[in-house]
N, C-alpha and C positions, 0 to 999 in steps of 0.2 A: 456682615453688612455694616457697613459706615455711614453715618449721617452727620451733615455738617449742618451745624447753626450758627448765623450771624444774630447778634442780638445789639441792640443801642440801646445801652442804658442813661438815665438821667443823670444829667452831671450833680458830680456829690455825692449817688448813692452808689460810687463801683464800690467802695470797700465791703460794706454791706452788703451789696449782691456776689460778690466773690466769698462773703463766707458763709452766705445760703446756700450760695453752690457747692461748696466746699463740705454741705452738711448732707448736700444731694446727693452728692458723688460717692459721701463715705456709705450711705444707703442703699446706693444702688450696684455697689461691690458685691454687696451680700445677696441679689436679686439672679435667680438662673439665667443666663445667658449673656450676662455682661462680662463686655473680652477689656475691657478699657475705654480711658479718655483723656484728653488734653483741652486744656481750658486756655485758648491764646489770647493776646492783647495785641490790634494791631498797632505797631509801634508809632503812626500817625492820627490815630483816631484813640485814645486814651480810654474815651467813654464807649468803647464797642470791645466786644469779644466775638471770638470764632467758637465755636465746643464743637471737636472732632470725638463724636461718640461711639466705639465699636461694641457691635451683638453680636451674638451668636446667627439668630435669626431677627427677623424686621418685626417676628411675633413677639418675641422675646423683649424686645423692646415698645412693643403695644400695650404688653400682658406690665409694663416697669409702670405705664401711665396711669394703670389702675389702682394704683399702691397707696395707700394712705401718709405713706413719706412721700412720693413726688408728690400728691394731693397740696398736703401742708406747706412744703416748699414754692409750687408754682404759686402760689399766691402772694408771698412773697418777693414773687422773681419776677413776675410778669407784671409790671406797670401799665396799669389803663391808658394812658396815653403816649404809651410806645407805637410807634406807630413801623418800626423796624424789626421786621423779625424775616429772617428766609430760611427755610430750608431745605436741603438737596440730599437723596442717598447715593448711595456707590455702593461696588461689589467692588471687595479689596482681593485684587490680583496677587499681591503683595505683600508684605509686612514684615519688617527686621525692624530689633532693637538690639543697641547693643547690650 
């Protein structure tokens, strides 16, 4: 299962929220059911990102929410007055890398 998150973050603090991410991601390697992620930058909107996040299962990715590292981190990541956040899942038909 894949789930996409748009996020807008406050201008000035992407550096900062790309290396909280960056602390999230390297934690949630180690967490059962994480297949992968990509952290994109739209290239017209600076202050936004996409995170294509893939699970094993949608559980699996439930049971990551409860964790005492995403805990620490969303609080970090999530701005009270973000007021942009969407997210959508998918079942991946597909999947190559090279």
């Amino acid at each position: 299962m894949t789930i996409v998150t748009h996020v807008r973050i406050k201008e000035g603090h992407e550096p900062t929220w790309d290396a909280t991410m960056r602390e999230r991601i390297a934690a949630a390697k180690q967490h059962p059911g994480f297949v992968g992620v990509e952290l994109c930058i739209p290239t017209e909107k600076l202050n936004e990102r996409v995170i294509i996040g893939t699970w094993e299962t949608r559980a699996d990715w439930e049971a990551w929410h409860s964790t005492q590292e995403f805990q620490e981190t969303r609080a970090r990541l999530e701005e009270p007055d973000s007021k942009t956040r969407q997210e959508s899942w998918h079942e991946v038909v597909l999947a190559e890398h090279r």
